[in-house]
Every structure is written in structure tokens, then in C-alpha cells.
C-alpha positions in Angstrom: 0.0 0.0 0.0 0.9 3.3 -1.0 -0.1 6.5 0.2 -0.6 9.5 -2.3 0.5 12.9 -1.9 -1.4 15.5 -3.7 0.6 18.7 -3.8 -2.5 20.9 -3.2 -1.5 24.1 -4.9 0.4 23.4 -7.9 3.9 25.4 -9.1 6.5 24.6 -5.9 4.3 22.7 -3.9 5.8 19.0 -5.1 8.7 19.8 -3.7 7.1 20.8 -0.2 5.2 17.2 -0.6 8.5 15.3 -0.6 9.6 16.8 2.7 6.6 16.3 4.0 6.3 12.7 2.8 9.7 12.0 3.8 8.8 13.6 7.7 5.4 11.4 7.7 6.5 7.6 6.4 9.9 6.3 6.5 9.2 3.8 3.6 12.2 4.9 1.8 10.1 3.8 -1.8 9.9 7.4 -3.5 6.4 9.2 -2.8 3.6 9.2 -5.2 2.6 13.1 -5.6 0.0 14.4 -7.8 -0.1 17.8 -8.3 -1.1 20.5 -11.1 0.8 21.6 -13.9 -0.4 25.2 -13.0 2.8 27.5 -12.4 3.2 31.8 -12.2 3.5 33.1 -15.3 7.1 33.5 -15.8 7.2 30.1 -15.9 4.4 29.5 -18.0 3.0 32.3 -19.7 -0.6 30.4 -20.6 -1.5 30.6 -17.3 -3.9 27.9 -16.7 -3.3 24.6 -15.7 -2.0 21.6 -18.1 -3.4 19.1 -19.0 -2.2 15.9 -20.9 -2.1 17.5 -24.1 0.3 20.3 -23.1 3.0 17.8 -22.9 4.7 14.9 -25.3 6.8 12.0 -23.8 4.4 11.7 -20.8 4.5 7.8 -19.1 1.9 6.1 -17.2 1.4 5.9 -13.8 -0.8 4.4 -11.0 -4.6 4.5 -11.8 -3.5 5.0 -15.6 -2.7 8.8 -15.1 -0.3 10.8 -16.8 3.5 10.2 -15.2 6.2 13.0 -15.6 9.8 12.1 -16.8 12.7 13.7 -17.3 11.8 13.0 -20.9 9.0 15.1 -20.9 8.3 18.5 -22.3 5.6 20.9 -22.5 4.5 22.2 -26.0 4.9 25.6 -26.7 4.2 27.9 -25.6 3.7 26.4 -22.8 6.4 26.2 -19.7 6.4 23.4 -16.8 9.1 23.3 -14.1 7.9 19.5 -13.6 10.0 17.4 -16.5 12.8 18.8 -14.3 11.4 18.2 -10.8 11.2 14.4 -12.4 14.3 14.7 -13.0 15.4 15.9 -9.6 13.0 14.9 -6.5 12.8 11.2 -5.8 9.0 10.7 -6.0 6.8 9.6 -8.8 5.3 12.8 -9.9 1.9 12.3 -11.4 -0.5 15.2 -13.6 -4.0 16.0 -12.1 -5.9 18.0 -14.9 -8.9 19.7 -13.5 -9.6 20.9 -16.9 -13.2 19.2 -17.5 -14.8 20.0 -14.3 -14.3 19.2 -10.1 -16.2 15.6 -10.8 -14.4 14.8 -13.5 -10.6 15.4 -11.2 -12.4 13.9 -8.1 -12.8 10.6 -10.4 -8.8 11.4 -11.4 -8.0 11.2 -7.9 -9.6 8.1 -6.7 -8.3 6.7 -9.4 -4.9 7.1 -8.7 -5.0 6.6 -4.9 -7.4 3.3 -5.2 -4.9 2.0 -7.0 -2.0 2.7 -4.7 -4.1 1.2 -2.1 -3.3 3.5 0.6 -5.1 7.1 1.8 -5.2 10.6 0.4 -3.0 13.2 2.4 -3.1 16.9 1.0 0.2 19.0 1.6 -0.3 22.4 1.1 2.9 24.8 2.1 2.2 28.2 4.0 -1.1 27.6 4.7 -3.8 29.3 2.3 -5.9 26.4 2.1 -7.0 27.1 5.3 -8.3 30.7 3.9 -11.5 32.0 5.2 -12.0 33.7 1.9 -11.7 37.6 2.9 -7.9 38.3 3.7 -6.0 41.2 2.6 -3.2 39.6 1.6 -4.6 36.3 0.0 -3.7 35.8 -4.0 -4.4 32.2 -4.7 -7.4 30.7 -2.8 -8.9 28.6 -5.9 -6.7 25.6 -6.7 -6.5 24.5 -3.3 -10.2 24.8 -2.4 -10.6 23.0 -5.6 -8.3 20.4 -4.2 -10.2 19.6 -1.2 -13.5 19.4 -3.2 -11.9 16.9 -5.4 -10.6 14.9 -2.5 -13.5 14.6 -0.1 -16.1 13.6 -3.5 -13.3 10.6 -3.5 -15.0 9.5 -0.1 -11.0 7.8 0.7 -9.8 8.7 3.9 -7.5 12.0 3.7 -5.7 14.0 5.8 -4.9 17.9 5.8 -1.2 18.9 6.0 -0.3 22.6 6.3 4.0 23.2 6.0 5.6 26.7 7.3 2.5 28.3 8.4 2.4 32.0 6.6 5.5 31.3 4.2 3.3 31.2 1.2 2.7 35.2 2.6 -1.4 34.7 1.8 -2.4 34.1 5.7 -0.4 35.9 8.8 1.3 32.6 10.9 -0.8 33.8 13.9 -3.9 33.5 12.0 -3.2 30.5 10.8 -1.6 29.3 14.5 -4.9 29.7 15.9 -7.1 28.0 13.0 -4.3 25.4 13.9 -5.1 25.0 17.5 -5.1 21.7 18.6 -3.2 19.9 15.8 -0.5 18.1 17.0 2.6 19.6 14.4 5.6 17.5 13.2 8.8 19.0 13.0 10.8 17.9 9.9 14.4 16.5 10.4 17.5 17.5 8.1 17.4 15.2 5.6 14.3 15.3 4.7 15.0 19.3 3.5 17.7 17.8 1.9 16.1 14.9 0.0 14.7 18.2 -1.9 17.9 20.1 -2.1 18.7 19.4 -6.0 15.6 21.2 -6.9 15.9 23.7 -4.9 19.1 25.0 -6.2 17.6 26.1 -9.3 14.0 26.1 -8.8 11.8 29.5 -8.5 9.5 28.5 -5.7 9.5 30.9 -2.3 7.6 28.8 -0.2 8.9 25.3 -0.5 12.3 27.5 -0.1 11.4 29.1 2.9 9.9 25.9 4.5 12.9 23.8 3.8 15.5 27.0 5.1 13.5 26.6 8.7 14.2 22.8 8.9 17.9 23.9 8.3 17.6 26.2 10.9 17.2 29.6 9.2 15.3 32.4 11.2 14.7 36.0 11.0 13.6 38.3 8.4 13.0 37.0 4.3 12.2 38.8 1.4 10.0 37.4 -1.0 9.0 38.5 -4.4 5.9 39.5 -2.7 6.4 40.0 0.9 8.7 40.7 4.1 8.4 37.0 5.9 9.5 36.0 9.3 10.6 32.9 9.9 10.2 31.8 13.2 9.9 28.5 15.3 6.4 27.4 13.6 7.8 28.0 10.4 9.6 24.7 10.3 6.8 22.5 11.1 4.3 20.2 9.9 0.9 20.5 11.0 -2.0 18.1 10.2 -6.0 18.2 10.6 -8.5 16.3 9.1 -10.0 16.7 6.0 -13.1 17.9 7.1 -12.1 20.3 9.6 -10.2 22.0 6.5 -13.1 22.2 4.7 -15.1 24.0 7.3 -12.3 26.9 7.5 -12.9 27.2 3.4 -15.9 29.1 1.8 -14.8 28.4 -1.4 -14.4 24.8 -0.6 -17.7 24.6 1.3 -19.6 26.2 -2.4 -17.6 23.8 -4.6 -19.5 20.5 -2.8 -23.0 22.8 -2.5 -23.5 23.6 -6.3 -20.6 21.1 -8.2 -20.0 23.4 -11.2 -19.7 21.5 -14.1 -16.7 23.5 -15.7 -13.3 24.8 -14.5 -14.6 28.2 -15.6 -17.8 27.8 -13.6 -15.5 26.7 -10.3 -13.6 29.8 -10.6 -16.6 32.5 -11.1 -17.8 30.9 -7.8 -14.0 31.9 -6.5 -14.2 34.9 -7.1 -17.8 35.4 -6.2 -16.5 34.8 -2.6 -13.1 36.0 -2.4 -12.6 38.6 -5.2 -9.7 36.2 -6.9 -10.8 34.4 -9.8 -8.9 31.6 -10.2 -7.9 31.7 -13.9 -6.6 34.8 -13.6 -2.7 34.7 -13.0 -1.7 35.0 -9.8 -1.6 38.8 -7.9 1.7 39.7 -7.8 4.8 42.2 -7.3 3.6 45.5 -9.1 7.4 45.0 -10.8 7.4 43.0 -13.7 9.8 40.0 -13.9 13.0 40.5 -16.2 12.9 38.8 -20.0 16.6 38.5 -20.0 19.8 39.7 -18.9 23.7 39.0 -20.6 25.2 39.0 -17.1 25.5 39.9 -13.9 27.5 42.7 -11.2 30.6 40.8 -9.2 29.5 39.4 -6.1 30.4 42.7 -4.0 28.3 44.3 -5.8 25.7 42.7 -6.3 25.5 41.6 -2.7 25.7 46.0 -2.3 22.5 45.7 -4.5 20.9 43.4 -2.7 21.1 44.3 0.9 19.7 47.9 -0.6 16.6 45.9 -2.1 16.3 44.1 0.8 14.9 47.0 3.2 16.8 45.5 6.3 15.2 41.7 5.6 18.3 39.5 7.1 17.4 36.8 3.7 16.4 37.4 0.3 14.6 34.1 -1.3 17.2 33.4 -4.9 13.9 34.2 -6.8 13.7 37.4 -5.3 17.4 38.0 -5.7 17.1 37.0 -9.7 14.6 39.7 -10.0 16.0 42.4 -8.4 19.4 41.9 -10.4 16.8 42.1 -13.5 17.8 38.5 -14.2 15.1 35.8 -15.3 14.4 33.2 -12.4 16.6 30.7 -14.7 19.9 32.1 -13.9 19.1 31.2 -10.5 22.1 28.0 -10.7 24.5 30.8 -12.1 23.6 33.5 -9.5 23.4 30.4 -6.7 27.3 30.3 -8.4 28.1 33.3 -7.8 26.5 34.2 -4.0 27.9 30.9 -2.8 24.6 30.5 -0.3 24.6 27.2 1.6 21.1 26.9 2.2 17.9 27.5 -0.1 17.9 31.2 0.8 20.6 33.8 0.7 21.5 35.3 3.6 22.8 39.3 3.8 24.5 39.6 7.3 
């Protein structure tokens, strides 16, 4: 039996699902994740998720659903990060499409976890799946709501995990602490932030970063593309509730199961009925556009000069954030990793 991880939100969230699958089991088989191909849109400028068709040299998987290998490569113009996290995390990586509708993914996802014959757990990182629909800060509410829809309609035992409460920067930690109360957290070792430490050392994600920096240790201050983060003693654990309970902190959640739209387009007009976001809509973001290219970049003095400038005081920068305010593209991250020498997934300016 096997269980399978379904990396609620999409874009970095895989690699927060092998931490937390290596902190929860110590089968030492690789995890079985699902997750969306839905990524920001410097990474994938369509922004909407992919489905099977987005991609050639897919394989097949448990339940008969679409497997990522390294082989595999999204059609223009389409971008995916997730050939390459095939390529780097040790997990089976699996494609949830919720293109036709929330019964038709629901069906996906039984699929695929009745035939690993174990139960469901969700693994969302910072938190905003817990969202209450009317924060000021929230950006992304739809994909994981649509997640625990699709999960409960299974009617297979599942289980809620929340990593690095606040890191995603949608909920405040002490919000989330107290929607939290009660839950018994886990606090990852070492290695399991390391088992993810070839993708992070070139992959754009802030929150999986983050999460896997306060396993290593890392506290204080980070800036994010979006956001000034702390990172504090709750920022390095694992916290789990069950599935319903999640549901009953999530409006959005709560109207997917009351009305079942029959599209993905229907699903997100009710998001953004209720929050404000639709969830088609790319992601709200840094008012600063990202960079389309850059030859080079300053010496490391310098740019470390720039940095700590940009940085307003923050004691990290996340790499992505780093990229962008060199006016690099997020995939010179391995050369400007190169060239900063940082030991862990953030860079730090003291």
C-alpha cells in the first residue's frame, strides 16, 4: 500500500510534498505526488493549468494517469518546471488535470490513490488552504479549495497537512496558529529538506524554499518577491487536521461540494464570487514585472551591495527574489546560486 500525496496548490508545492512525505513515512520507496501543472506566469506564460495534451513524452502511472519524466516537455508555448522536478526529486510525480470540471478530477484522484491502495493526504505549504476567503493579503485561494472538493467527492480517507505556516505570505502565521489550534505539528528532520535540495538549487518556488531553510535552521527576516516573511519557530513545522475540519475553515471549498459546477470556468466564477480572486486569472503579484533577460550579472560585491539595498533590512532574500531584483530571469538562479555561494535554499545578507 501506498499513500498519495497531492501537492494541493500546484507550481513549488511537489517539492514541499517530498519533505513532508519523507517527515510522515519512512518507507524509503519514492512518494507518489500528484499535483497540477499550473505554475506563475514566468514560468508558464498560458497561465492555466495543463493538461495531458500540453505535454509529449508523458508515461503512465498508477490509476493509468499521466506520469512525468525527465523525458518530458511541454509544448509551446507552454512552460512546466515539472520534467525537471522528475528529474530531480525522488518521488513519482503524477498530472492532475482539472480541466473538465471538479467531478471529473475527483474521479482522477480516486483513481490514482485506489490503486495505490493507501489514503489521500493533502500538503499544502504556508497555509492558504485554510483561507476564510476575505484576507487582505490572500492571491491564490482557488486551486486549493478545488483540491479539497476533489478529495473529499473521493469519499477515501485523507488527511490535511499545512508546511511553514504564513510562508506562502497569503495568511499571517498567527492567524493560521490559531485556526491550527489543537493539531498536533511535526517537526521535519534534516534530511528530509535535503532529499529536496537538487531542486531547490535552481527552482523558483519561495515557499517550499522558505519551508525547507527553517528545517535547516534559518530564522529572521526573508524577502520574498511579494512579501517581508519572518521565519520563526512554527515555520519549520508540519501540521496536520482532518480533512473535514479543512473544509469547514474554506468558503470556497464549502460552495464547490454545495452547487458542483460542471466546468473549470464555472468553479472559478464561484472563487471569485466569494473572495474577489478568480482563479484563472494569473496570480496577484509584485507590481514589478519579472525581467525577459539579462547578458550577465554585477561581481559578487556588488551585487550583494545591490541586494542588501533591495532588501529593506530583511536578514534573507529568497534566490527568486534575488534574480529579479538583479533584473535577471528566475533561470539564472544556478549561475547567481554560483556566484552568491549560499549554503542553504535562501541567501543570507548579514
Amino acid at each position: 500500500m501506498t499513500d498519495l500525496y497531492v501537492a494541493a496548490g500546484g507550481g513549488g508545492d511537489p517539492i514541499g510534498a517530498l519533505i513532508a512525505a519523507r517527515t510522515i513515512t519512512v518507507d524509503p520507496a519514492p512518494p507518489l505526488i500528484a499535483t497540477y501543472a499550473w505554475e506563475r506566469p514566468e514560468v508558464d506564460p498560458t497561465s492555466t493549468p495543463l493538461g495531458e495534451g500540453d505535454f509529449t513524452g508523458l508515461a503512465r502511472g498508477a490509476g493509468g494517469a499521466a506520469a512525468f519524466t525527465s523525458a518530458t516537455r511541454p509544448r509551446l508555448p507552454a512552460g512546466s518546471t515539472l520534467p525537471e522536478l522528475a528529474r530531480d526529486l525522488p518521488a513519482r510525480l503524477l498530472l492532475l488535470d482539472p480541466a473538465r470540471g471538479l467531478s471529473r478530477l475527483s474521479r482522477q484522484v480516486a483513481s490514482i490513490a485506489e490503486a495505490a491502495g493507501g489514503r489521500i493526504r493533502i500538503v499544502d505549504i504556508g497555509g492558504d488552504i485554510l483561507t476564510h476567503g476575505d484576507e487582505p493579503t490572500l492571491r491564490s485561494p482557488f486551486g486549493d479549495a478545488l483540491t479539497l472538493a476533489a478529495c473529499h467527492l473521493t469519499g477515501i480517507p485523507t488527511t490535511v497537512y499545512v508546511a511553514g505556516p504564513g510562508l506562502d505570505g497569503e495568511i499571517g502565521e498567527q492567524h493560521l496558529l490559531e485556526r491550527l489550534a489543537g493539531c498536533n505539528p511535526l517537526t521535519p528532520g534534516r534530511d528530509a529538506a535535503s532529499a529536496a535540495a537538487p531542486a531547490l538549487a535552481w527552482h523558483p518556488s519561495e515557499a517550499s524554499a522558505l519551508w525547507a531553510a527553517a528545517i535547516h535552521g534559518a530564522r529572521g527576516t526573508v524577502r520574498t518577491v511579494n512579501d517581508a516573511i519572518a521565519l520563526t519557530e512554527a515555520s519549520a513545522r508540519l501540521y496536520h487536521l482532518p480533512l473535514a475540519e479543512a473544509i469547514g475553515h474554506n468558503p470556497v471549498a464549502q460552495a464547490l461540494l454545495d452547487e458542483r459546477p460542471a466546468t473549470l470556468g464555472a468553479a472559478a466564477d464561484l472563487s471569485h464570487r466569494l473572495t474577489g480572486i478568480h482563479g484563472l486569472e494569473p496570480e496577484r503579484s509584485s507590481p514589478h514585472a519579472p525581467p525577459t533577460g539579462r547578458a550577465g550579472f554585477p561581481h559578487r560585491d556588488e551585487a550583494m551591495k545591490t541586494l542588501r539595498e533591495a532588501a529593506d533590512g530583511a536578514d534573507h532574500v529568497t534566490l527568486r527574489y534575488a534574480a529579479r531584483a538583479l533584473g535577471l530571469p528566475w533561470t539564472r538562479i544556478p549561475a547567481l546560486r554560483a556566484t552568491l555561494a549560499p549554503n542553504t535554499p535562501l541567501l543570507r545578507l548579514g
